[in-house]
C-alpha positions as CSV (number, residue, x, y, z in Angstrom):
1,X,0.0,0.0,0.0
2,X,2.7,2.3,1.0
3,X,4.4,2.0,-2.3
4,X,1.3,2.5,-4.4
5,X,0.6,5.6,-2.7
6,X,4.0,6.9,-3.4
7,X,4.0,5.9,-6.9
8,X,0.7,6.9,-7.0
9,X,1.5,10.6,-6.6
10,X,4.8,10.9,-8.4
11,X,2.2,9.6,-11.7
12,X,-0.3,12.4,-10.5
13,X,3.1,15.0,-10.9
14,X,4.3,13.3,-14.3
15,X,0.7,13.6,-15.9
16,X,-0.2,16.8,-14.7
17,X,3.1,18.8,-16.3
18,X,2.6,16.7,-19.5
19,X,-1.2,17.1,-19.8
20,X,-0.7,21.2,-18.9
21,X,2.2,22.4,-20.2
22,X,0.8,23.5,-23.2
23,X,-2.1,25.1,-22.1
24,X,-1.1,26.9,-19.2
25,X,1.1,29.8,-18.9
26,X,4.6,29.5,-17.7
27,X,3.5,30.9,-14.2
28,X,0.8,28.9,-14.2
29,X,2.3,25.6,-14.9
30,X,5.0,26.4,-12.2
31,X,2.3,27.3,-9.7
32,X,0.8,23.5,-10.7
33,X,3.9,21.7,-9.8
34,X,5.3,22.7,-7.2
35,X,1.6,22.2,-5.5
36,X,1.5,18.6,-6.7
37,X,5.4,18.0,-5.8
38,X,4.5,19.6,-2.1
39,X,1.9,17.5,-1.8
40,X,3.8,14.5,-3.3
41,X,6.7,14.9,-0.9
42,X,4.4,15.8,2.1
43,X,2.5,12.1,1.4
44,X,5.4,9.8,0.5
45,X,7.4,11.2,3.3
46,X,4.9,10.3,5.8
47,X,4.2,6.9,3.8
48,X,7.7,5.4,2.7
49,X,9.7,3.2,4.8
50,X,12.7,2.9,2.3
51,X,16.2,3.8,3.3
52,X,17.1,5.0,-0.6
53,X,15.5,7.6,-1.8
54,X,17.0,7.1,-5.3
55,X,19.7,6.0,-7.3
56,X,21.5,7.4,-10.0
57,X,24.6,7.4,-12.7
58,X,26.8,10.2,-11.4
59,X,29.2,11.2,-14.2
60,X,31.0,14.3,-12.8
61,X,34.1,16.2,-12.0
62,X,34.5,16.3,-8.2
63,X,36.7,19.3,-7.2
64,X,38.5,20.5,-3.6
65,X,39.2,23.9,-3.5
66,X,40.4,26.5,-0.6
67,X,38.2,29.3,0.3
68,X,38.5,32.1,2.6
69,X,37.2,31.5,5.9
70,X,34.9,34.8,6.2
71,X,33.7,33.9,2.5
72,X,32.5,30.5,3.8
73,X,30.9,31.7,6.9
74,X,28.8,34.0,5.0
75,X,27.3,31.1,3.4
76,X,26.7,28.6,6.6
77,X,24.2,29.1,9.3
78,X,25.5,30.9,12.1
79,X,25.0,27.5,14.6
80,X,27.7,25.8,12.6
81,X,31.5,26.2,12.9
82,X,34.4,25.0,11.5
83,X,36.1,21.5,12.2
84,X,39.2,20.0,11.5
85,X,40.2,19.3,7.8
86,X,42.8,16.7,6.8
87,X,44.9,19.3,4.3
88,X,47.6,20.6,6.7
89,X,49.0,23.0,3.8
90,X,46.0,25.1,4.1
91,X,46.6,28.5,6.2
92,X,44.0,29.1,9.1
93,X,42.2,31.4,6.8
94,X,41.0,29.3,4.2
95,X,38.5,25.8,4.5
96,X,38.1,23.3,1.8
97,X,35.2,23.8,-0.6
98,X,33.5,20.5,-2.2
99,X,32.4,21.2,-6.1
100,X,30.8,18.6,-8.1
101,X,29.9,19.4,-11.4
102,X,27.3,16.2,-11.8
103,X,25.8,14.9,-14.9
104,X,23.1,12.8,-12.9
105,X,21.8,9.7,-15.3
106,X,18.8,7.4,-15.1
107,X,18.3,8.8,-11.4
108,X,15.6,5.8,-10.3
109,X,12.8,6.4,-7.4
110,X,13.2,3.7,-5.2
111,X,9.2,3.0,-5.0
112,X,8.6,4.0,-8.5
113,X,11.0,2.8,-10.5
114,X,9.4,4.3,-14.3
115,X,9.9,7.8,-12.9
116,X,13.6,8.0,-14.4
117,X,15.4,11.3,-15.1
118,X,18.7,12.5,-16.0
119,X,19.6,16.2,-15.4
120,X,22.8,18.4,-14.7
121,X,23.5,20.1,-11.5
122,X,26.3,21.8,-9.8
123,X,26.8,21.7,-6.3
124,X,28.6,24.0,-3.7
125,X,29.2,21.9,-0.5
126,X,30.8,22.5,2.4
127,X,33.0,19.8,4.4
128,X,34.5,19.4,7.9
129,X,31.7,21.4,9.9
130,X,30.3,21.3,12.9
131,X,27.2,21.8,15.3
132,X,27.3,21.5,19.2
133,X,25.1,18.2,20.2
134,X,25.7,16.5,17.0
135,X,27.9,13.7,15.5
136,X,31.0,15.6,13.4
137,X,31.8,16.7,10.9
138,X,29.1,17.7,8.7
139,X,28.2,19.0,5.3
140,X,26.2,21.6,4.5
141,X,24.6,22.7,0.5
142,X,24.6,26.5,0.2
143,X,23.8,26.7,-3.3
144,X,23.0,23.9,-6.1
145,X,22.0,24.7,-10.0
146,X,19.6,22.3,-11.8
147,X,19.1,22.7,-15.3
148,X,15.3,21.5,-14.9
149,X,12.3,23.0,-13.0
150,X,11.2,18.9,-11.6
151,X,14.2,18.6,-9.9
152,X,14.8,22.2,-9.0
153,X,11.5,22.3,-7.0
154,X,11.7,18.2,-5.7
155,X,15.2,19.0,-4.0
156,X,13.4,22.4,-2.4
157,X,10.4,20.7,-1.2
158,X,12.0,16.8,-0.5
159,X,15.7,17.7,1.0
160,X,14.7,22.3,1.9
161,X,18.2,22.8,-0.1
162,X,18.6,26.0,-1.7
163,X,18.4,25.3,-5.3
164,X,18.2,27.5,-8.1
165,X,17.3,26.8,-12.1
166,X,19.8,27.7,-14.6
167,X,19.1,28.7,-18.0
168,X,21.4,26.4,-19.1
169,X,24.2,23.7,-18.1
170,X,25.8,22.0,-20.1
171,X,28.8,18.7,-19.6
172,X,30.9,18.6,-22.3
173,X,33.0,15.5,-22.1
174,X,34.7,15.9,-25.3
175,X,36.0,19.6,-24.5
176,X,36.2,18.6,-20.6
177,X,34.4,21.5,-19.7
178,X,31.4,22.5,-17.8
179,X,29.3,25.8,-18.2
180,X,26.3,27.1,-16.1
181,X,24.3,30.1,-17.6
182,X,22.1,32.4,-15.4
183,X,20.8,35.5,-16.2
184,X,23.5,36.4,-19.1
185,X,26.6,35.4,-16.6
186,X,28.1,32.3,-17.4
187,X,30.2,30.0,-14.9
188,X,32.9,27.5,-16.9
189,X,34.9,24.5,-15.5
190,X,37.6,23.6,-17.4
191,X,39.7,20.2,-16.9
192,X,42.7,18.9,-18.2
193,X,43.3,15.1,-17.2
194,X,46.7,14.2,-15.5
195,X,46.3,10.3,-15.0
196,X,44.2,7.8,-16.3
197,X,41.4,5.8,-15.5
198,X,41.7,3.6,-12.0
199,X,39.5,2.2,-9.3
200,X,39.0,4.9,-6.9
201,X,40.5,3.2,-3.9
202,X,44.4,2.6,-6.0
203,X,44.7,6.6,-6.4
204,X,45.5,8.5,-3.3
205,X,43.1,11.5,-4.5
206,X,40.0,8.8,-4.1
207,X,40.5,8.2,-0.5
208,X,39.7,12.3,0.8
209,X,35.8,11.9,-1.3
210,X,35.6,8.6,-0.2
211,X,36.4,10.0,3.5
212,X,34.0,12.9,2.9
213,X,30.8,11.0,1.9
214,X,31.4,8.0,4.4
215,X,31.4,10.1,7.1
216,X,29.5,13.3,6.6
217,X,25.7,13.6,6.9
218,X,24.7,16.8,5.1
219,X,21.7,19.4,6.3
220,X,18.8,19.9,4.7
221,X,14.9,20.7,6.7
222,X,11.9,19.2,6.4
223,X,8.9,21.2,4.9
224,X,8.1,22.1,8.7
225,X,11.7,24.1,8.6
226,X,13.0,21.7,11.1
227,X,16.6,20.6,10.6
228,X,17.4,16.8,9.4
229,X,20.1,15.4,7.8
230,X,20.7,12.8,5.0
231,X,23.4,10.9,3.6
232,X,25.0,9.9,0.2
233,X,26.2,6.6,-0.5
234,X,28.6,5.1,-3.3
235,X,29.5,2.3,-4.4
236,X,33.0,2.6,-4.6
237,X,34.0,-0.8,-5.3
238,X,32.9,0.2,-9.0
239,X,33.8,3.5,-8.8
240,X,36.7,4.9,-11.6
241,X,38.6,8.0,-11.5
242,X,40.9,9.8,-12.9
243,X,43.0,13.1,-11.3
244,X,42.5,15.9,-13.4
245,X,43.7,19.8,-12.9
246,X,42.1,22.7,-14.3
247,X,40.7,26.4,-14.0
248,X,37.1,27.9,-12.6
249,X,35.3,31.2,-14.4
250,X,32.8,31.9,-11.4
251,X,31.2,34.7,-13.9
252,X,29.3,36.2,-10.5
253,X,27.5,32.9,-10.3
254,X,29.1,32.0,-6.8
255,X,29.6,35.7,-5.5
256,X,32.1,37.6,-4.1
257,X,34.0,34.3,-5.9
258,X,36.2,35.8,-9.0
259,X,38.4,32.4,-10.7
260,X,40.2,29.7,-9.2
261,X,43.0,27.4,-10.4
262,X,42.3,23.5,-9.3
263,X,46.3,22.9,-8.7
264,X,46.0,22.8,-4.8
265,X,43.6,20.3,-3.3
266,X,42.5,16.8,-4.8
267,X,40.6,17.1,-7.9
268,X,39.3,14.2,-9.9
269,X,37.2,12.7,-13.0
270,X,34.7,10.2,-11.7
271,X,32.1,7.6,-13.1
272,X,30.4,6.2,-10.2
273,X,27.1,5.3,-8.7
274,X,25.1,7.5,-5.8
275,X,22.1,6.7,-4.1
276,X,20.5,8.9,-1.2
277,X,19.3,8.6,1.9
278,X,15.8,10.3,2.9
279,X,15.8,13.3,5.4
280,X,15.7,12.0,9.0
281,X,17.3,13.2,12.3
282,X,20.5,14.2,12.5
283,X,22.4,12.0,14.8
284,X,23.3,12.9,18.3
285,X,26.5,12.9,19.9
């Protein structure tokens, strides 16, 4: 029963936006779903029981990056601080900033498996946190782009991350680049690789994502604004990577950012597979 209800309202979403979208205005239609997705979200989450929210493809350039401290804190609630990060090069100033610039493939509802997408995102994340009362560290999301308005308003309403619709992403494996475009400012990654294809756990760049996702759960809030946390798990076994350097054009897309040069931290190429956790509480020290 549980299942049926769950599937039954992602159908109710999928055949609504096809059935509207040409009749309705642009407003209109984006009025339609995110009603139906709250209303989705607010009924499976009450309903499902499964541990996986969904599992996808993830084909994506993970990056490490150094940040200024003051920069960062701008962009974390004030309750969190700053833990202890494993890159002893890095002056006090500056914290490690997690990029992925994700090509997300045949992502796969747990309890309705015919609801497939694939979509690009970009995520800003932010490692080695902390908050009194909780297990450490912690991630938290300050910003994520989505190339579509679905997945744009199911990470809002499912996860309460702060995710924004781009006018257009694009992963370019051929030119190993990546480009967001927002309001005529454009954001471009650009990668040059410097190894070649391996299992994740024989290059020593592997072992600080594997770290990061194995034991961080990130932040997110309920549709009641109450704090919860989730997780992301990998199956590294069958995970390949490759280290790659490269250059970022922020083009006011991650402000006050200007351009960074990926020479410093671990940066890397990777074909893997991610499935995620639903929201639940956080857990306690």
């Amino acid at each position: 029963y549980q299942r049926r209800v769950h599937g039954g309202f992602r159908v109710l979403l999928l055949l609504l936006v096809c059935c509207c979208q040409h009749i309705l205005s642009e407003q209109k239609l984006l009025e339609m779903k995110l009603l139906v997705l709250l209303l989705a979200v607010f009924v499976s989450s009450a309903v499902a029981t499964e541990k996986i929210v969904v599992t996808c493809h993830t084909s994506s350039w993970w990056v490490m990056t150094p940040v200024n401290k003051s920069v960062v804190a701008s962009w974390i609630p004030s309750h969190l601080g700053f833990g202890q990060h494993p890159f002893n090069g890095l002056s006090d100033d500056l914290h490690p900033v997690y990029y992925e610039f994700n090509r997300q493939q045949d992502c796969t509802p747990t309890l309705f498996p015919i609801a497939k997408s694939t979509f690009t995102e970009f995520k800003v994340q932010i490692p080695y946190l902390t908050q009194p009362g909780l297990k450490n560290p912690l991630m938290f999301k300050p910003l994520i782009y989505e190339d579509n308005w679905i997945d744009v308003l199911g990470s809002r309403a499912q996860y309460g991350l702060h995710t924004v619709k781009a006018d257009h992403m694009e992963k370019n494996n051929n030119a190993n680049t990546y480009t967001i475009e927002l309001n005529k400012n454009k954001m471009i990654g650009s990668f040059t690789p410097t190894s070649d294809w391996s299992p994740i756990h024989e290059n020593p760049s592997g072992s600080y994502f594997i770290d990061i996702n194995d034991s961080h759960e990130w932040l997110g809030h309920d549709i009641f604004q109450k704090q919860k946390c989730a997780r992301d798990f990998y199956e590294w076994k069958s995970t390949k990577i490759r280290n790659v350097v490269g250059t970022i054009q922020y083009g006011g897309l991650i402000p006050p950012l200007d351009n960074a040069v990926l020479d410093s931290l671990p940066a890397i190429q990777i074909e893997t597979i991610l499935r995620i956790s639903p929201l639940e509480s956080c857990t306690p020290l």
